[in-house]
C-alpha positions as CSV (number, residue, x, y, z in Angstrom):
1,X,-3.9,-42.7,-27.9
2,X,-2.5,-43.2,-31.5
3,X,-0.6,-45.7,-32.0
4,X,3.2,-45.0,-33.1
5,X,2.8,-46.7,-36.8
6,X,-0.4,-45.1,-37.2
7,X,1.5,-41.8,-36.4
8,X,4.8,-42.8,-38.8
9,X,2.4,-43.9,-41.3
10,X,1.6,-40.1,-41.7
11,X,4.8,-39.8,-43.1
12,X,3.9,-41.8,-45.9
13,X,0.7,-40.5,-47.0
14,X,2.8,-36.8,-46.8
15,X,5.5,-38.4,-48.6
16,X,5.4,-36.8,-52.1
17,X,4.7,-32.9,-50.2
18,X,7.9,-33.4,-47.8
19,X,10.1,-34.1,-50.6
20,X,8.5,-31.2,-52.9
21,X,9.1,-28.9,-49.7
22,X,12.4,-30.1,-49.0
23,X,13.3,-29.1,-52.7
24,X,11.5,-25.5,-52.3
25,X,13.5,-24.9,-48.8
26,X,17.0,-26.2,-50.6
27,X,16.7,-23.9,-53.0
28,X,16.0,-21.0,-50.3
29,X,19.3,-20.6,-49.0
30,X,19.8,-17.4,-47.3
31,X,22.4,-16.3,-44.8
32,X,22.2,-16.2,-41.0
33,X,19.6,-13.0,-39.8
34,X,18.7,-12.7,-43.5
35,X,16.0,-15.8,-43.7
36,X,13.6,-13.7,-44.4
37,X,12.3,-15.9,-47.7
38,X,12.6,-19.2,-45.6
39,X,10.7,-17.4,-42.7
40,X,7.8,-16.9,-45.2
41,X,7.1,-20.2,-46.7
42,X,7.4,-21.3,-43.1
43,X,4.9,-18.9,-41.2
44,X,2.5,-19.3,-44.8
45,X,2.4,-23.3,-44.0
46,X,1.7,-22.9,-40.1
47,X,-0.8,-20.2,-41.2
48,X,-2.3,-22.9,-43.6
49,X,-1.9,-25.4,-40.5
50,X,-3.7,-23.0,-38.3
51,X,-0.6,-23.3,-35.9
52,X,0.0,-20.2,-33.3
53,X,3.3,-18.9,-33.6
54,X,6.1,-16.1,-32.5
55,X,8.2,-14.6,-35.6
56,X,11.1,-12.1,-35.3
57,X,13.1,-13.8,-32.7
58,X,16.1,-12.9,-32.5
59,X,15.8,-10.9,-35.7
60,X,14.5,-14.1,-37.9
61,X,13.5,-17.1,-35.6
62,X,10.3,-18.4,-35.4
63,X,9.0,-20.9,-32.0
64,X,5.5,-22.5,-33.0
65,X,4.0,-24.8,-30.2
66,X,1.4,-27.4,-30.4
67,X,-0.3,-28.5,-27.0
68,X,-1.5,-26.7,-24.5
69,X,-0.8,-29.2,-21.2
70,X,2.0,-27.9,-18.4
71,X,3.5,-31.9,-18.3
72,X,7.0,-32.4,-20.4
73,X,8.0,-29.7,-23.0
74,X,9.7,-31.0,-26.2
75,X,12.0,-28.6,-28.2
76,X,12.4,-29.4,-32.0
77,X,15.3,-27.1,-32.9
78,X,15.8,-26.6,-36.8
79,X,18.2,-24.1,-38.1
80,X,17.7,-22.3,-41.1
81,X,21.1,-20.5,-42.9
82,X,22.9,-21.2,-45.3
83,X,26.4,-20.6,-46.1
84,X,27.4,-18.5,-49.5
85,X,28.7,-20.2,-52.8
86,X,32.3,-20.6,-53.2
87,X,32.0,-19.1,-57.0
88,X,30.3,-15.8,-55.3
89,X,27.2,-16.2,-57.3
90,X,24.5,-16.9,-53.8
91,X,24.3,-19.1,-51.2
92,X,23.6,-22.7,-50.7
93,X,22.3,-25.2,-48.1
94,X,25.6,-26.5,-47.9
95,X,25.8,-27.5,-44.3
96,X,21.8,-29.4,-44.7
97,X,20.0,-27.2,-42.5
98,X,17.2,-26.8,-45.3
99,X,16.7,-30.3,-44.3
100,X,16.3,-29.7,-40.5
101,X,13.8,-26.8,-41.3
102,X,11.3,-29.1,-43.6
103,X,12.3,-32.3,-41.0
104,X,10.6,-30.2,-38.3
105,X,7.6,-29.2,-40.6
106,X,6.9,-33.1,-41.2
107,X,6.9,-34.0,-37.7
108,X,4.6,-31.1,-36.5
109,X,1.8,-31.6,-39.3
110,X,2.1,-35.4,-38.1
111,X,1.7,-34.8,-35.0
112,X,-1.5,-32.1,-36.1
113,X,-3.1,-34.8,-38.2
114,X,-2.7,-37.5,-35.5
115,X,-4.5,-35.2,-33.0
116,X,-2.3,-36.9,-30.6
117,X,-1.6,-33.9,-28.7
118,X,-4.8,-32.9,-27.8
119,X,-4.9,-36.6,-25.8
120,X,-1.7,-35.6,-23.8
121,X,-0.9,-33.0,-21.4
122,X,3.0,-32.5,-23.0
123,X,3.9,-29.9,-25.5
124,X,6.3,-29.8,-28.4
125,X,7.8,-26.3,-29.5
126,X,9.2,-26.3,-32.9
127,X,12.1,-23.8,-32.2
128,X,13.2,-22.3,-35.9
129,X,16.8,-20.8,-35.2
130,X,18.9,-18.6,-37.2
131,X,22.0,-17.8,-37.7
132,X,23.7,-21.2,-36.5
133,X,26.7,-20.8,-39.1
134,X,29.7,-18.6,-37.4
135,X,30.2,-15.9,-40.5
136,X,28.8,-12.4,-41.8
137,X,30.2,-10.4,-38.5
138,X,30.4,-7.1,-40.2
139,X,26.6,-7.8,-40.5
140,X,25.9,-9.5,-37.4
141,X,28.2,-7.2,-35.0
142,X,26.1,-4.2,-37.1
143,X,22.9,-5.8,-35.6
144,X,24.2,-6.4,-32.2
145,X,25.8,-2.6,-32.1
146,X,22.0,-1.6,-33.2
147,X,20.6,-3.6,-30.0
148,X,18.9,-5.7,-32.4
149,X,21.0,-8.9,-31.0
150,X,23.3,-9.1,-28.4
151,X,25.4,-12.2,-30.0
152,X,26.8,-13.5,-33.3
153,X,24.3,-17.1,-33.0
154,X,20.5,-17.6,-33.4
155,X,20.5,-20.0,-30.7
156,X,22.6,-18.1,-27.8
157,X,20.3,-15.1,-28.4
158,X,17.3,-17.3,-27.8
159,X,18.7,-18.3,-24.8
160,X,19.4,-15.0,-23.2
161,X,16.0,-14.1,-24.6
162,X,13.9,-16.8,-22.5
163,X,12.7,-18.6,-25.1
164,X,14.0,-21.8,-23.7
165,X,12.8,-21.7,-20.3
166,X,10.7,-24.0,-19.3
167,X,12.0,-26.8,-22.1
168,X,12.6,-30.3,-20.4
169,X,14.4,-31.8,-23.3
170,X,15.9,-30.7,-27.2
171,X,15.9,-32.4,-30.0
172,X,17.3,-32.1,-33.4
173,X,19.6,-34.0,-36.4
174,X,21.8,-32.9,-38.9
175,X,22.9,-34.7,-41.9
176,X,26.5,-36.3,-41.7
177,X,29.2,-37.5,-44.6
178,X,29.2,-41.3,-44.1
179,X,27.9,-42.7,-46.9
180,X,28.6,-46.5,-46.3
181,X,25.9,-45.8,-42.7
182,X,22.2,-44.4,-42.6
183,X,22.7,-42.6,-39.1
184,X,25.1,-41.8,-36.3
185,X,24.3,-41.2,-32.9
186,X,26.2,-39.8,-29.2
187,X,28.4,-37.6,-31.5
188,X,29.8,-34.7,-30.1
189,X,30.8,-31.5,-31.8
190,X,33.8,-29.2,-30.4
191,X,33.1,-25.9,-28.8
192,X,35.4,-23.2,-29.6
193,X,36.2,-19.4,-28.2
194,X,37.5,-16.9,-31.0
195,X,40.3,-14.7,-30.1
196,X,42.0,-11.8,-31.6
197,X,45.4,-10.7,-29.9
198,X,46.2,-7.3,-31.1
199,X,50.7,-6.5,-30.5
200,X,51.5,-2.7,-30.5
201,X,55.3,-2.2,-31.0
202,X,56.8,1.0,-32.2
203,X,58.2,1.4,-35.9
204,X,61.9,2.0,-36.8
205,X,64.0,2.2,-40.3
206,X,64.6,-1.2,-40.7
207,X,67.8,-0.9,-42.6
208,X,69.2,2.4,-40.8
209,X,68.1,1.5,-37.1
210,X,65.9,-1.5,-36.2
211,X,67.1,-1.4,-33.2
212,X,64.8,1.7,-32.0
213,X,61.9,-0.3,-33.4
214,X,60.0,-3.4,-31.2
215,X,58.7,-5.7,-34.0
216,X,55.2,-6.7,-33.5
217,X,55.7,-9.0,-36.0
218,X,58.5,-11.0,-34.2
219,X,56.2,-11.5,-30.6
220,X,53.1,-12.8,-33.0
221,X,55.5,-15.3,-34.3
222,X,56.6,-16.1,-31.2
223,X,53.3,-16.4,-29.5
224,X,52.3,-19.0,-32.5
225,X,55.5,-20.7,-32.0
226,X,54.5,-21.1,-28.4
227,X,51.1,-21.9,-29.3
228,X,52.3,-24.9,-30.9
229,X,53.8,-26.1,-28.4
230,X,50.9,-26.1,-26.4
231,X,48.9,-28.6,-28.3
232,X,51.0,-31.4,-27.1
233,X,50.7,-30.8,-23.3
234,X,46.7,-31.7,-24.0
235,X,45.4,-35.3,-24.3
236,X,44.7,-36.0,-27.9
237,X,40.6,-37.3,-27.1
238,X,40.0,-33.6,-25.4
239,X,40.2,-32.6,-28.7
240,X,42.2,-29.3,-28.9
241,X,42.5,-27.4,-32.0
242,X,44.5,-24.7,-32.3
243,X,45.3,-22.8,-35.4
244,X,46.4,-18.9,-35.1
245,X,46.7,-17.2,-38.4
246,X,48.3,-13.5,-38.6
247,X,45.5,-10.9,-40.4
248,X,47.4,-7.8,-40.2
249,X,51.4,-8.2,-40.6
250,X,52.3,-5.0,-40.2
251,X,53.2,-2.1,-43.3
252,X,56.0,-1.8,-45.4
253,X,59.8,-4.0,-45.8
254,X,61.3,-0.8,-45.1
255,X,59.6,-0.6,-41.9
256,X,60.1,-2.5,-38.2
257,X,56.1,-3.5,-38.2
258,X,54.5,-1.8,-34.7
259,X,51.0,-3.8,-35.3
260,X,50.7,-7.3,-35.8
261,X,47.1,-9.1,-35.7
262,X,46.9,-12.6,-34.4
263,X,43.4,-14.6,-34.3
264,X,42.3,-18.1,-33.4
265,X,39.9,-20.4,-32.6
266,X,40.5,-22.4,-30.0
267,X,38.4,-25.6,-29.8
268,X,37.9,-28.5,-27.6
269,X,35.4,-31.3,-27.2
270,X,34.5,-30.2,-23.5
271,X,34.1,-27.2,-21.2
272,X,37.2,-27.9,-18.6
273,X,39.8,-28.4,-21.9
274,X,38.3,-25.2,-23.7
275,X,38.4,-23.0,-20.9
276,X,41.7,-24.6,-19.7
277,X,43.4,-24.0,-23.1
278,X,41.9,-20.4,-23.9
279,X,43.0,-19.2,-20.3
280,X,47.1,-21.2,-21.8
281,X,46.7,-19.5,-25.3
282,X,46.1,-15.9,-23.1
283,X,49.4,-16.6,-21.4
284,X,51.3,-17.8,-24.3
285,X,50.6,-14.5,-26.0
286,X,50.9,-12.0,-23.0
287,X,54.5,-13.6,-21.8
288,X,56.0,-13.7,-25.7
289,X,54.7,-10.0,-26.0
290,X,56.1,-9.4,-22.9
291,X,59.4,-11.0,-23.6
292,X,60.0,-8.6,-26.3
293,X,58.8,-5.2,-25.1
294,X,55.5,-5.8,-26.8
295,X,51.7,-4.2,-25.9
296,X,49.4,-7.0,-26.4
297,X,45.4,-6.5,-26.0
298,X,43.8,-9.8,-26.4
299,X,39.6,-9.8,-27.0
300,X,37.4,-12.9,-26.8
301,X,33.8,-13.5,-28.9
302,X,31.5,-16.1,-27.7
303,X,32.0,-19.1,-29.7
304,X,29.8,-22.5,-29.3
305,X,30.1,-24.7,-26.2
306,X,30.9,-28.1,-26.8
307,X,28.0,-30.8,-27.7
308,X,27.3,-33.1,-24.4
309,X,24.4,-35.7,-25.4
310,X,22.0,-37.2,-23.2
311,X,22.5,-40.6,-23.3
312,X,19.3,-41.7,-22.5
313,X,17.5,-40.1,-25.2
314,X,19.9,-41.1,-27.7
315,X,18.6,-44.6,-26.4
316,X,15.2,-44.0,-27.4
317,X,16.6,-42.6,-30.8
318,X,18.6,-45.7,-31.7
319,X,16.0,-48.1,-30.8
320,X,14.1,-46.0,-33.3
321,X,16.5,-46.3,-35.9
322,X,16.9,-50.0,-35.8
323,X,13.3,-50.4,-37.1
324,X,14.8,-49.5,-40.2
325,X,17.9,-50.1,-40.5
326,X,20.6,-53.0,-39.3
327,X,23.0,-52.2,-35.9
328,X,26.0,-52.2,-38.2
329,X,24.1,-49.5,-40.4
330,X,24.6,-47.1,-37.0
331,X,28.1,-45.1,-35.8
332,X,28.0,-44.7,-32.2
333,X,29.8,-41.4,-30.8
334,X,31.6,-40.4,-33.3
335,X,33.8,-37.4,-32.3
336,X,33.9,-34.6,-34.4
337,X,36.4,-31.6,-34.8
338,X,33.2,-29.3,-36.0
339,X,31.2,-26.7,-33.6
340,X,27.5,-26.0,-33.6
341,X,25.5,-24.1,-31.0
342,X,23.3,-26.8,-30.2
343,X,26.5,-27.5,-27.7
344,X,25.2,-24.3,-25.8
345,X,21.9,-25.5,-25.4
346,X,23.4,-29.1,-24.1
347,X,24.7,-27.5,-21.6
348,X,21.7,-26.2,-20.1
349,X,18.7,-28.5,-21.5
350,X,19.5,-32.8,-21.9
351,X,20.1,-32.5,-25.8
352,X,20.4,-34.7,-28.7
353,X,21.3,-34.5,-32.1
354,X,21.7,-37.7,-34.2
355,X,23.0,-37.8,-37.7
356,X,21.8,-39.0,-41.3
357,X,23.0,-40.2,-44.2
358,X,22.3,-39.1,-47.8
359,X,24.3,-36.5,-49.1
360,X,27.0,-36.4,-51.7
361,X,29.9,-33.6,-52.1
362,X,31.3,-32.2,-49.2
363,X,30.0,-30.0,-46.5
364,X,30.4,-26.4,-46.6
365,X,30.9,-26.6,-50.2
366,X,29.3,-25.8,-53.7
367,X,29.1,-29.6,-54.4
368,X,26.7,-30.6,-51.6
369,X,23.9,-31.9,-52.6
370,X,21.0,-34.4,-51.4
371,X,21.4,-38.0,-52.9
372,X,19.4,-40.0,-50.8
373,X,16.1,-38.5,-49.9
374,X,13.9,-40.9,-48.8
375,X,16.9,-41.5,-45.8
376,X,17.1,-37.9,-45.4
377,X,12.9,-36.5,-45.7
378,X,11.1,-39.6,-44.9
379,X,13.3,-42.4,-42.6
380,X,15.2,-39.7,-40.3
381,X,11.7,-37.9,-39.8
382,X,9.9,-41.0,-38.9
383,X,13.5,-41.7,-36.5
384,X,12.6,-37.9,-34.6
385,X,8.6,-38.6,-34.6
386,X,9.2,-42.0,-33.2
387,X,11.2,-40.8,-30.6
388,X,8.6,-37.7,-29.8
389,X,6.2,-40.4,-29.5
390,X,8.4,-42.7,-26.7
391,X,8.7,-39.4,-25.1
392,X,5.1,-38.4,-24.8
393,X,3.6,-41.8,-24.3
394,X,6.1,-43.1,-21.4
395,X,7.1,-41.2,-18.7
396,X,9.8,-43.1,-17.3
397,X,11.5,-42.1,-21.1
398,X,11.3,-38.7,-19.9
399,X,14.8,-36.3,-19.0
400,X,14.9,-32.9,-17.3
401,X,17.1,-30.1,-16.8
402,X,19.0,-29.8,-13.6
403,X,19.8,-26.7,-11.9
404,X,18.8,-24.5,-15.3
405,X,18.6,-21.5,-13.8
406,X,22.1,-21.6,-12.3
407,X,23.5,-23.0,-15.3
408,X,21.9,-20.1,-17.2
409,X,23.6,-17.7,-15.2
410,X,26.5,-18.9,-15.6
411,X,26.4,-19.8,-19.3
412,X,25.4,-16.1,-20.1
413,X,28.5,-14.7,-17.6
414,X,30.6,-17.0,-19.8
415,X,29.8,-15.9,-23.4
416,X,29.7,-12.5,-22.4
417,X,33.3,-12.7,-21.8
418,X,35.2,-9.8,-23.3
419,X,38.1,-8.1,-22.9
């Protein structure tokens, strides 16, 4: 078989056609179950490639496999949104996931021109997922009311779909802000349930007789007040965010307010805290509507589970990145207040997702940008292909899922929650 610097030495010859496709998919920022341009230039490459593939996945995804043996199954999830501007003029690939798209494009024709697959019975799926950013639901809630998805995230609709069955591990990477490091690795990202708490009061004169009114206004400020107090009864390394905002306050000054709109996310770095805390937040806001002669209807959407690494993996990935950079160079489980729904597919499939440097700006913002694109295009790709190739050439490297079928079922039961 191919040796693994004859494989990252692929890399090199491809260099200057990575970083021209890296600038062509950065500049093709579309929102989530609109990638429609991005889907093109992809499909017109594999077609170029000669690489089979299913489009239309979940509205927009595209899943591309190379291999044909029934030994391990490698997923390569890339997603491909982007977030709109802040001036309202487009979007941008402010989030990097341009990057992840043309990172999974490298490693595949690498792995083509190695013809290292074909000397293997493994298989690598290059999973292209939409949708990954948690915006647009007047458009997305259109689609899933169409039957055209049946929730808000690329990934979680791949999953109810199938198209993960049979995967032994995932891989993927997404750029990070630390710009005195080249990578992090063992992060985790929070997972987070949105609510929406909806008080029904009745409406009075609210200078002639306020006391015939019940203010919905008064139990939503109560239920954040209590909310508040909640935070503190959690351990501060579970990670608990809770931020409730009011989006409907209820009418005129002249009037006692009979609907009041209160939503959150509630987030947590693992599955006991964030179901723990949603099940707390539901009783903080029924007993304070309760207290003052309030209606309260409380509705859930699936958010992102939390992100739950496989350690041994991300062994195979440092080792990896030590052959180019130093030790001091790598962050080691950082803990991160963000959500992605790479979390839900941790919790079925042993996951990773390590982090690289080389952007400047901030995330989720008009002024990201890439700065450092031979750590971002070239080193992080040869960091994933080297790690593919510990994967396929040593079984003892190798991870599977446990109990995937269960944990499906119950997965789906949980994020189609709603009431």
């Amino acid at each position: 078989m191919i040796t693994k610097e004859d494989l990252l030495l692929l890399i090199d010859n491809e260099k200057e056609a990575i970083l021209q496709r890296g600038n062509e998919f950065f500049q093709c920022a579309e929102l989530g179950f609109r990638e429609v341009k991005t889907v093109k230039k992809i499909t017109d490459l594999l077609d170029a490639w000669g690489v089979p593939y299913e489009k239309d996945v979940a509205v927009t995804g595209v899943i591309a496999t190379i291999g044909k043996g029934n030994g391990y199954h490698i997923a390569f999830a890339a997603d491909m949104d982007a977030l709109p501007k802040k001036d309202g003029t487009g979007n941008i690939h402010s989030c990097g996931h341009s990057i992840q798209t043309t990172m999974a494009l490298s490693v595949l024709k690498a792995l083509i021109d190695s013809g290292m697959m074909e000397q293997t019975d493994c298989k690598v799926s290059f999973f292209f997922t939409p949708a990954e950013e948690f915006i647009d639901f007047e458009y997305r809630d259109d689609l899933i009311v169409r039957g055209k998805l049946e929730f808000r995230s690329g990934k979680q609709n791949m999953i109810a779909l199938g198209c993960f069955d049979g995967v032994d591990c995932v891989l993927s990477a997404h750029a990070n802000g630390d710009q005195g490091t080249k990578f992090d690795v063992g992060s985790t990202l929070a997972g987070f349930m949105a609510k929406k708490a909806v008080f029904v009061g009745r409406a009075a004169h609210s200078g002639a007789a306020p006391h015939l009114g019940r203010n919905t206004l008064h139990g939503a400020t109560l239920a954040m007040n209590a909310i508040s107090f909640l935070k503190d009864q959690f351990d501060p390394t579970k990670g608990l965010r809770l931020n409730p905002v009011l989006t409907e306050g209820g009418g005129s000054v002249n009037v006692i307010p009979d609907k009041t709109v209160l939503e959150t996310y509630v987030r947590a770095n693992d599955n006991e805290t964030l179901f723990e805390a949603c099940a707390r937040v539901d009783a903080c806001i029924e007993h304070c509507a309760k207290a003052l002669e309030l209606q309260c209807m409380i509705t859930n959407a699936a958010g992102y589970l939390p992100l739950k690494q496989s350690k041994k993996v991300n062994q195979l990935v440092k080792e990896n990145m030590l052959k180019f950079s130093g030790p001091e160079e790598i962050v080691e489980n950082p803990v991160s207040g963000a959500s992605g729904d790479v979390g839900d597919l941790s919790y079925l499939i042993p996951t990773v997702q390590f982090g690289f440097s080389g952007i400047k700006g901030r995330f989720h913002d008009d002024s990201f940008e890439v700065s450092d694109y031979e750590n971002c295009y070239i080193t992080s790709v040869k960091v994933m292909l080297g790690t593919i190739y510990d994967l396929i050439s040593e079984e003892n490297n190798r991870v599977f899922p446990k109990d995937y079928e269960q944990k499906k079922l119950k997965y789906l039961n949980i994020i189609r929650i709603k009431n």
